[in-house]
MARDRENVO-692560 format. One line per field, with one value per residue (C-alpha): x, y, z. Coordinates in nm, 3 decimals, padded with zeros to 5 digits. Layout:
xx: [X_...];
yy: [Y_...];
zz: [Z_...];
END
This chain:
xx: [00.000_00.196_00.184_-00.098_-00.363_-00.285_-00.347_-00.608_-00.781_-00.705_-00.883_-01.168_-01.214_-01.177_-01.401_-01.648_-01.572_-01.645_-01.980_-02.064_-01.948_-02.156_-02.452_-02.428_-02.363_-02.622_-02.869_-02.822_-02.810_-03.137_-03.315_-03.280_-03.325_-03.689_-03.767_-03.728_-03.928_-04.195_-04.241_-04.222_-04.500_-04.674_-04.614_-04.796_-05.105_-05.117_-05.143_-05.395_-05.631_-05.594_-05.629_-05.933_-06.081_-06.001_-06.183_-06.461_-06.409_-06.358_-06.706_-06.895_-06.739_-06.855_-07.195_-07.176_-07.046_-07.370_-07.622_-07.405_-07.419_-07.766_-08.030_-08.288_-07.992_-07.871_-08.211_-08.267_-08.019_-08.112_-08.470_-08.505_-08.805_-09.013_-09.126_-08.743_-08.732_-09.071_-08.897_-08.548_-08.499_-08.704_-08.584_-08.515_-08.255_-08.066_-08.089_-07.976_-07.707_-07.603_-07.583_-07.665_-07.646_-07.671_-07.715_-07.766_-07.572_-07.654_-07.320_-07.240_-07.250_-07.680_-07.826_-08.122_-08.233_-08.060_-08.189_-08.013_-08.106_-08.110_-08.034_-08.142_-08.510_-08.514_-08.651_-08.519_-08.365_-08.253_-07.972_-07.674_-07.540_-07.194_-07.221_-07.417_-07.085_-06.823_-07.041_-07.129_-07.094_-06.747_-06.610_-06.269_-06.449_-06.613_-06.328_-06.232_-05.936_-05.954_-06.057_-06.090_-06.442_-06.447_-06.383_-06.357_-06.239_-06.275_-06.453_-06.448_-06.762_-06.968_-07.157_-06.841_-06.633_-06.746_-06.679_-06.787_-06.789_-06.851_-06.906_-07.014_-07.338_-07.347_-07.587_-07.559_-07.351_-07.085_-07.133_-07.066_-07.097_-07.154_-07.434_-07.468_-07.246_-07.411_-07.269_-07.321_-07.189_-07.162_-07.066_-06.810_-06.993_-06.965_-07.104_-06.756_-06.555_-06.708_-06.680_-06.273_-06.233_-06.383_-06.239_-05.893_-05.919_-05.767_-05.916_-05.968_-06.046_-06.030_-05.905_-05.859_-05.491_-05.469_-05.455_-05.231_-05.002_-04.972_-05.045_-04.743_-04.570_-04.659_-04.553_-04.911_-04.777_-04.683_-04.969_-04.866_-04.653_-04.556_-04.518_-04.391_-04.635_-04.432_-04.224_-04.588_-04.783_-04.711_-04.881_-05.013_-05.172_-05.277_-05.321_-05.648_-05.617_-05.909_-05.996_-05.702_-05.473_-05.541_-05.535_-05.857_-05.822_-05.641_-05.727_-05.513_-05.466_-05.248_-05.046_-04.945_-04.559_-04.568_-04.276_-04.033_-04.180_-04.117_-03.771_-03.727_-03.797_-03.641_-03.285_-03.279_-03.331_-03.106_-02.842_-02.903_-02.814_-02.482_-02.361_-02.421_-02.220_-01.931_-01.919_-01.870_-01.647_-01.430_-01.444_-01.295_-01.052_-00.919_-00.864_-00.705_-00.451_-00.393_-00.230_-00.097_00.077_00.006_00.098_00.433_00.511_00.452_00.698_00.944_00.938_00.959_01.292_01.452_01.370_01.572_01.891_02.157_02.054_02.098_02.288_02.059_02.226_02.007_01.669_01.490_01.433_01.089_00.938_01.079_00.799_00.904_00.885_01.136_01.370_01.281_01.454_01.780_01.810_01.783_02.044_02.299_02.193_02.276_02.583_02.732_02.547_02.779_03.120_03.027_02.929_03.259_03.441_03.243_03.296_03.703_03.643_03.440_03.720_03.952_03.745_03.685_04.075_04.154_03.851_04.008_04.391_04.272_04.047_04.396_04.582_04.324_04.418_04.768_04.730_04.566_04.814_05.118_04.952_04.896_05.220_05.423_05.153_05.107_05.457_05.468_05.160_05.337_05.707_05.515_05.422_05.713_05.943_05.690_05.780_06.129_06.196_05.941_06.117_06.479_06.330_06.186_06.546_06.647_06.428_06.517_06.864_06.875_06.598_06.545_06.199_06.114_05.967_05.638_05.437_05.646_05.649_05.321_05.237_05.549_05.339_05.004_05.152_05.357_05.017_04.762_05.020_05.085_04.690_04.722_04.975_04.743_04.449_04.638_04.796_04.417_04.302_04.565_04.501_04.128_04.164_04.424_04.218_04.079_03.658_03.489_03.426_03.302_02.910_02.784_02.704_02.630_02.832_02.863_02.928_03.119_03.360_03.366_03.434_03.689_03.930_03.912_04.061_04.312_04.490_04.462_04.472_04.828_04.921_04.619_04.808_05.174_05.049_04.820_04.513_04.170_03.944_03.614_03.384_02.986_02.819_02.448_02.334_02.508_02.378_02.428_02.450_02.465_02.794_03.127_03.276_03.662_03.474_03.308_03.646_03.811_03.578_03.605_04.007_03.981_03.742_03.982_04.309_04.102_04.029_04.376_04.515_04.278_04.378_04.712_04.851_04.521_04.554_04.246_04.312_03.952_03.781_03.468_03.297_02.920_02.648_02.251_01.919_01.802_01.457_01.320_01.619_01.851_02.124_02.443_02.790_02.984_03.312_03.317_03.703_03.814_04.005_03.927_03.659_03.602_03.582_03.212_03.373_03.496_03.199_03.037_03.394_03.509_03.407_03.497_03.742_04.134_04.019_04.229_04.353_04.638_04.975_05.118_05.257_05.018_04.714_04.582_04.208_04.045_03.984_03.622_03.503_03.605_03.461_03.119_03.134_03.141_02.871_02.625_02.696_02.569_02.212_02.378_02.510_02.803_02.776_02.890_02.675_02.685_02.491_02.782_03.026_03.348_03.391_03.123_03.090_02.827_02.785_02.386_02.338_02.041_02.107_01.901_01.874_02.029_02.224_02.242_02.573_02.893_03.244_03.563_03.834_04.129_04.458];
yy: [00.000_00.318_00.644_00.769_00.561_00.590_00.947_00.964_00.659_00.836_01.169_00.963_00.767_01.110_01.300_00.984_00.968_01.315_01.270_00.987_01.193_01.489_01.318_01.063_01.410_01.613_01.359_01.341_01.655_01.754_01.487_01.480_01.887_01.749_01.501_01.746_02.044_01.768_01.602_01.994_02.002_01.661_01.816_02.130_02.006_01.716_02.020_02.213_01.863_01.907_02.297_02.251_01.950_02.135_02.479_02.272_02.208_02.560_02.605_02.392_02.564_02.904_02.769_02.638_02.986_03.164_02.932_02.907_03.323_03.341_03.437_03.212_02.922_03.023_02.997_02.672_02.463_02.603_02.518_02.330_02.539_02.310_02.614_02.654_02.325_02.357_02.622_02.539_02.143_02.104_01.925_02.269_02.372_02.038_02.110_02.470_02.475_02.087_01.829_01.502_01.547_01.844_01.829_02.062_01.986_02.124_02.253_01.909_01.720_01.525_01.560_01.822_01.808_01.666_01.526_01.278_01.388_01.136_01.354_01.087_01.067_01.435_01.295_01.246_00.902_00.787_00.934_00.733_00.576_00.617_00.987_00.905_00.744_01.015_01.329_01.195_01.380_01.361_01.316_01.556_01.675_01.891_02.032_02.367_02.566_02.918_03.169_02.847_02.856_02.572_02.212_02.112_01.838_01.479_01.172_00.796_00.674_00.343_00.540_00.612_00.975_01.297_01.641_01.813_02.137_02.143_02.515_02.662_02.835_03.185_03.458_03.705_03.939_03.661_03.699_03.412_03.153_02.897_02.736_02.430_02.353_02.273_02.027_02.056_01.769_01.653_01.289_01.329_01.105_01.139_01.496_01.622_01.383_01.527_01.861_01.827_01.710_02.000_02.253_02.079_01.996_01.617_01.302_01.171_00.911_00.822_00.501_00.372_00.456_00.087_-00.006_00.299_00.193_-00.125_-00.077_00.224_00.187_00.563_00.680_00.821_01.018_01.250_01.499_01.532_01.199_01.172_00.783_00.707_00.477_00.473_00.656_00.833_00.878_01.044_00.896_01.238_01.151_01.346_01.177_01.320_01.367_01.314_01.522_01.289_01.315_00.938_00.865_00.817_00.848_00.976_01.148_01.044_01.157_01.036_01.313_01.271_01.364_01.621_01.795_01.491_01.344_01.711_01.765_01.418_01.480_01.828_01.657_01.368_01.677_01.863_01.561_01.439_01.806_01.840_01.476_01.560_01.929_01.744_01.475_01.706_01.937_01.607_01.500_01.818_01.856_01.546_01.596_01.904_01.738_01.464_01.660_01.945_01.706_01.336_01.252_01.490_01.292_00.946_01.069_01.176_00.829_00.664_00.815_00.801_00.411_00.446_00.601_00.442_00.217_00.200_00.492_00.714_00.912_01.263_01.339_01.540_01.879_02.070_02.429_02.602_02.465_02.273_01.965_02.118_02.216_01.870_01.722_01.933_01.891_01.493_01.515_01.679_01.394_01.156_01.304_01.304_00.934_00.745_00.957_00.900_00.497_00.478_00.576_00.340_00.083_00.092_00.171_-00.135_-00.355_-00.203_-00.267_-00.635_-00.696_-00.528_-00.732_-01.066_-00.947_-00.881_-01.231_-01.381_-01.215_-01.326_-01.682_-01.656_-01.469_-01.769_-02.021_-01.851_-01.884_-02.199_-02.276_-02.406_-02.641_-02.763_-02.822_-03.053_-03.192_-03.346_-03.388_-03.603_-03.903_-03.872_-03.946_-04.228_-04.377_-04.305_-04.507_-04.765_-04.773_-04.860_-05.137_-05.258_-05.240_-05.412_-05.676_-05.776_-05.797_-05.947_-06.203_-06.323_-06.532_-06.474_-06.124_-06.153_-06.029_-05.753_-05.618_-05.630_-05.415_-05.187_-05.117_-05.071_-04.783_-04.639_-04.649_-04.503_-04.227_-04.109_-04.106_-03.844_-03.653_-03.627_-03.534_-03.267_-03.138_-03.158_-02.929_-02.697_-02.710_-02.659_-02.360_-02.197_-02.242_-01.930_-01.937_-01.635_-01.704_-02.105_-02.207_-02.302_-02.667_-02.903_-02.993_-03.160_-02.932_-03.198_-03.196_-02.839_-02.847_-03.152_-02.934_-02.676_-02.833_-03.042_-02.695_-02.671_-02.930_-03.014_-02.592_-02.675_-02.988_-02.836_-02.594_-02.757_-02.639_-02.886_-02.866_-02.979_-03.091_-03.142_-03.174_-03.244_-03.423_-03.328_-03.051_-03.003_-02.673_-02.484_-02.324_-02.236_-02.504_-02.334_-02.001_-02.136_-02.346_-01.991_-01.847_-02.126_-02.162_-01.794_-01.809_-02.073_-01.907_-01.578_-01.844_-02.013_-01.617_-01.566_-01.868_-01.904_-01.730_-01.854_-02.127_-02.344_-02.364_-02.503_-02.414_-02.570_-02.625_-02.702_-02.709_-02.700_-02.631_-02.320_-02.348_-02.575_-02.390_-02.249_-02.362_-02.218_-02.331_-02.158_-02.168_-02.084_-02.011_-01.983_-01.690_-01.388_-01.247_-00.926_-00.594_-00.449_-00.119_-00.293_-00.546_-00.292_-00.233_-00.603_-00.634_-00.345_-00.392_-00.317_-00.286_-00.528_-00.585_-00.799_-00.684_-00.513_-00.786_-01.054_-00.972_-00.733_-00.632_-00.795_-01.144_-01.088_-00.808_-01.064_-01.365_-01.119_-01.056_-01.441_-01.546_-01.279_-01.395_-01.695_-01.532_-01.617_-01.429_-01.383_-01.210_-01.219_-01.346_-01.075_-01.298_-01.557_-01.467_-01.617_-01.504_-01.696_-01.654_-01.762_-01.813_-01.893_-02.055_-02.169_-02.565_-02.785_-03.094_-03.330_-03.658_-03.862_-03.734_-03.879_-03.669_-03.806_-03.581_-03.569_-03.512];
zz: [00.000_-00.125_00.067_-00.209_-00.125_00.235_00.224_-00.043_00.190_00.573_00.389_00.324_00.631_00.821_00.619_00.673_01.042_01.103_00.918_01.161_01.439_01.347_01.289_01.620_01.826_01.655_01.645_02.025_02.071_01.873_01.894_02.307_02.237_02.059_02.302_02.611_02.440_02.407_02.732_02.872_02.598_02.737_03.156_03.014_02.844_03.139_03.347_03.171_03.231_03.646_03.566_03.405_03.676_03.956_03.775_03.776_04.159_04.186_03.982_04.215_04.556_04.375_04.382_04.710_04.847_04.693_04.922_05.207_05.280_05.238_05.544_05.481_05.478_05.765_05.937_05.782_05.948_06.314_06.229_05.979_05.808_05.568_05.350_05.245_05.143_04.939_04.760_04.693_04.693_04.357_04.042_03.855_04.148_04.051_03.720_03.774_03.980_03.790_04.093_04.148_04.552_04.794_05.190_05.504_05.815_06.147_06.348_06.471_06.181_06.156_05.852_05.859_05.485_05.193_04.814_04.567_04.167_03.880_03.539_03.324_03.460_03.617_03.977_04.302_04.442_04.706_04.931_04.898_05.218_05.112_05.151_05.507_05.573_05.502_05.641_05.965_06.276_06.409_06.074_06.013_05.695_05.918_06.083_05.945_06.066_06.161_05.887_05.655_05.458_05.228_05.216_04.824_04.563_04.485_04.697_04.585_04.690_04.587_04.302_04.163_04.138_04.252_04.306_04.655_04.839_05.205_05.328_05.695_05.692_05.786_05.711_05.421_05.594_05.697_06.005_06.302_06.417_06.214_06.247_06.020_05.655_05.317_05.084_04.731_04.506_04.147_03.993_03.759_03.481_03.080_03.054_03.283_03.053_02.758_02.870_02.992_02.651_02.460_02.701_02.633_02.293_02.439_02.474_02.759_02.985_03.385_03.564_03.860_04.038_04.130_03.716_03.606_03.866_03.730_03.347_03.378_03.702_03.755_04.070_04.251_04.478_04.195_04.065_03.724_03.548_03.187_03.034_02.652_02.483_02.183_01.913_01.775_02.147_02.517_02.761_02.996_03.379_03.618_03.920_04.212_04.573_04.763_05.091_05.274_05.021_04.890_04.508_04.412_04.019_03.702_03.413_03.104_02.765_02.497_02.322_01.969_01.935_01.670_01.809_01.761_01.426_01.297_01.433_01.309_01.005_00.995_01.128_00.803_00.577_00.736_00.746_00.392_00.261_00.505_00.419_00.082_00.060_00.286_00.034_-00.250_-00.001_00.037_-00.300_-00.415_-00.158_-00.199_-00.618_-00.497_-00.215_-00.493_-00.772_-00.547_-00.271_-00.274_-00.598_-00.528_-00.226_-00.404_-00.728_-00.443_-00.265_-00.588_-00.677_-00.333_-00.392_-00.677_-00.519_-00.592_-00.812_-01.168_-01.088_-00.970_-00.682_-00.669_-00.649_-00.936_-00.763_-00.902_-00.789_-00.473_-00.203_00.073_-00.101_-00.356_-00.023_00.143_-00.196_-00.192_00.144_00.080_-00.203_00.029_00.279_00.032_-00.074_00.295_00.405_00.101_00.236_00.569_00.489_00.332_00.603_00.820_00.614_00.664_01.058_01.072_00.901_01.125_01.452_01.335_01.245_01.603_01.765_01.623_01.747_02.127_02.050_01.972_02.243_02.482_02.378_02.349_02.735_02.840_02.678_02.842_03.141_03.122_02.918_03.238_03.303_02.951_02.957_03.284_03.123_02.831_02.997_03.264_03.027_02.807_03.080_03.181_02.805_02.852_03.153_03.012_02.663_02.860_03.070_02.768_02.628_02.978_02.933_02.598_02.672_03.001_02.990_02.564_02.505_02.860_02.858_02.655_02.925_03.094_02.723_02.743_03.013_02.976_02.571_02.739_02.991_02.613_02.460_02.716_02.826_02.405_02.424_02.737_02.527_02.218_02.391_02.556_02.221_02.050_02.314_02.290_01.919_01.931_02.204_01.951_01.618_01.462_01.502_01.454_01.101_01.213_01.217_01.557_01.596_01.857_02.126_02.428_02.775_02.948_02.634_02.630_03.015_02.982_02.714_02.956_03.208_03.031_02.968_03.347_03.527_03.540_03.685_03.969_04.031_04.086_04.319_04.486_04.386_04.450_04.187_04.293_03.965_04.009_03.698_03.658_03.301_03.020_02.793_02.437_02.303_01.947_02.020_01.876_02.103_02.124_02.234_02.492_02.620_02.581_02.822_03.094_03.104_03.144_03.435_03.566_03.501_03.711_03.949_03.999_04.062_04.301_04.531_04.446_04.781_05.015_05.283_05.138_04.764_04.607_04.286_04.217_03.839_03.895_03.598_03.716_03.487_03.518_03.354_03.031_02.821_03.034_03.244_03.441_03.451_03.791_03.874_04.232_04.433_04.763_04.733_04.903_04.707_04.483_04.691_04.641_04.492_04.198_04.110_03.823_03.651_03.659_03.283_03.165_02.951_03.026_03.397_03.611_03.928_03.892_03.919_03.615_03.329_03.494_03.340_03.017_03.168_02.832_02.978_03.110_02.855_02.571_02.728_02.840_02.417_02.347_02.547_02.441_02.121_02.188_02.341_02.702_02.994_03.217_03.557_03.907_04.144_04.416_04.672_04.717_04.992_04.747_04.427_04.164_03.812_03.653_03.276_03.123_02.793_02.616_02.523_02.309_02.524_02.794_02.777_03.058_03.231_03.165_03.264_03.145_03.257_03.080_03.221];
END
């Protein structure tokens, strides 16, 4: 994917992601905008439906507040005067003043007149008991608080809803004490629906609290409550109080939602004609970033592709922009990269032919300190076949036909020690060959470890030196194996220094797994240990403590170098109270352990 139709692709994924953005956030926005103005809306015209009940209320009370100042009322409840009653409790009162139920009450609450009025067949009935029931004497009804003149609102009774006013009685003037109340009282039947609904301009309907609370979950302690039917209907309830504040019954309404099917509608518009402007917008800007920039920067990486090849070592430099200046400045780049890689490239041949000479003199370090060993090492077993050659000779000459099996034995000792000296002349041959240009291959540690000590052994011997070896199973590694040998005789050579002046004169070679594909090889001594100032400049290289001509400094830093190379690790271990190296390598498996140390 070239850097054009990246850009060209990112421009349009942006341009589309802002788009989404927008219209997620805006539609949020707006549409939440919408759906507040509407249940404000919804609150409002639920409103307007308790308004207009509780006008109604407020209609009745009016009514009741004309009767209850009057003289002739007033004298009616002390005496209950049967001419009043001849006169006012007709049919055309009931029709006039629109009740179905109206009552005197003397001061203490009994009943002194009362009538129940059937609409439908314009004649009295029956006085309900229910009413009986609520305005009895000693009912709180009747208690009114200072300066308070009228009891009104809603009753649940067995005949259904109705609206009541309950005012004292006093005399036109308004003038004290009361003597009785009058209760005037309408059923709120179809003609209040009917009329709610044309005041209103809603439809509407009552039910009972008990089935709005569980058809809506509506919470009826609230007067006014708001429920969404759907995406096309607001569900608006007003909830009535009765006289002791129990819900008796809500008026609901559905409301159609105008509001948010218009600001719907108005947002898709409104949306279609942005995404289709920002298109275009995009469309165009992108044509223009194209030929003005994109298509510059893809020609530009095209030829810097091509430098130096075929060669092509400059940039073709067009206008005087900042691309221009980006290319001139490249060509200069170029120009100084290829002096400055040649010059690298003879630093680096220098650094690796210097490497491989402190590699070598490493080695040949190691060999002269070893070199008075190796040499007792191999003058050993040749004097063993010198004296065994003469008594050989001996034999022969003193005792002929009678020797067969002293010659024996005397060609067995010849034969096993030239086997010490050629295993001791293939490891100094093997720790002197050249490697760094060798492939890693498998090899065995307790060989590696084995050649190691050959070069060794014999120095620990003539000064007394006890080397204790604990190896666990053998691992193979993929190693340069003469590396790896290089690094251990120069642990031990570090080693033999370190003890060759103590009392107790131990070094110790131990090998444990680490984890599935790690393990350690440490080389633990009994000299006196590395002073804590010193253990962070130990492998630094040239750093050394030894006296001046004994040792170079390069040792550690080298043999640090060799085992990173092989993905390992060589450290000090800082918790051990002697001095412990440890070296880590990753191996590829384990044979069951055999050591064969040769000497």
């Amino acid at each position: 994917m070239n850097i054009r139709f990246k850009v060209l692709t990112l421009k349009l994924i942006s341009t589309l992601f802002l788009l989404v953005t927008y219209s997620m956030f805006s539609k949020t926005f707006l549409i939440s905008g919408f759906e507040e103005v509407e249940r404000e809306e919804a609150l409002s015209d639920t409103e307007v439906l308790l308004e207009t009940f509780n006008s109604m209320v407020v209609t009745l009370d009016n009514k009741a507040a004309d009767w209850a100042a009057w003289d002739e009322a007033f004298s009616y409840v002390q005496r209950k005067n049967k001419a009043f009653e001849q006169s006012n409790f007709l049919p055309e009162t009931m029709k006039l003043l629109n009740l179905d139920y109206f009552a005197f009450f003397d001061s203490r609450g009994h009943s002194v007149g009362h009538r129940a009025f059937d609409k439908n067949k314009s004649a009295f009935i029956s006085y309900p008991d229910s009413l009986r029931r609520i305005f009895s004497p000693g009912s709180k009804i009747f208690e009114f608080a200072p300066k308070e003149v009228s009891h009104r609102g809603v009753l649940k009774i067995s005949e259904g809803l109705i609206m009541f006013s309950l005012r004292p009685v006093f005399n036109s003037k308004m003038r004290g004490p009361s003597k009785g109340y009058l209760l005037m009282v309408r059923r709120v039947s179809d003609d209040v629906v009917s009329k709610i609904s044309i005041i209103t301009g809603k439809k509407i309907s009552f039910e009972s609290p008990k089935s709005a609370e569980e058809n809506y979950g509506i919470d009826l302690q609230k007067s006014i409550v708001q429920k969404e039917l759907s995406k096309d209907l607001i569900l608006g309830i007003a909830v009535l109080h009765d006289f002791y504040n129990i819900p008796v019954a809500v008026i609901k309404t559905e409301i159609p939602r105008k509001i948010l099917q218009i600001g719907t509608a108005s947002y898709r518009k409104t949306m279609t004609f942005i995404t289709t402007v920002t298109i275009l917008i995009a469309l165009i800007m992108i044509h223009l970033m194209d030929s003005m920039l994109v298509k510059r920067l893809a020609d530009l990486d095209e030829q810097v592709n091509l430098l130096n090849q075929n060669g092509v070592t400059k940039l073709t430099v067009k206008g005087d922009d900042e691309l221009a200046r980006l290319a001139r400045s490249m060509n200069q780049m170029v120009g100084t990269l290829n002096t400055r890689n040649q010059e690298l490239m003879s630093l680096n041949e220098i650094i690796k032919n210097q490497n491989h000479a402190l590699v070598s003199a490493a080695k040949m370090s190691a060999l002269g300190e070893m070199a008075g060993g190796v040499a007792h090492e191999i003058n050993t077993p040749l004097t063993v076949i010198k004296l065994r050659s003469e008594m050989m000779m001996n034999e022969i000459n003193e005792n002929p036909g009678n020797n067969e099996q002293n010659l024996k034995s005397s060609l067995e000792i010849i034969d096993k020690t030239v086997d010490r000296i050629t295993k001791i002349i293939q490891s100094l041959r093997a720790f002197s060959r050249e490697t760094a240009q060798h492939e890693k291959i498998e090899y065995s540690v307790s060989k590696i470890v084995s050649e190691a000590l050959n070069l060794c052994f014999e120095k620990f011997k003539i000064h007394g030196i006890d080397v204790s070896i604990d190896l666990s199973d053998d691992f193979v590694l993929q190693c340069r194996p003469t590396e790896i040998a290089q690094v251990l005789v120069n642990l031990l050579n570090n080693a033999y220094d370190a003890v060759e002046d103590s009392e107790e004169k131990i070094i110790s070679i131990s090998t444990r797994q680490v984890d599935e594909q790690i393990f350690e090889i440490a080389i633990t001594d009994s000299g006196k240990g590395i002073p804590h100032a010193i253990h962070d400049k130990i492998m630094q290289p040239f750093f050394t403590t030894k006296e001046f001509g004994k040792g170079t400094g390069i040792g550690l830093s080298i043999s640090k170098g060799i085992v990173e190379a092989h993905d390992g690790r060589l450290y000090l271990d800082r918790s051990s109270k002697q001095t412990r190296m440890v070296l880590t390598l990753p191996f590829l498996k384990t044979n069951k352990h055999v050591f064969e140390r040769v000497v």
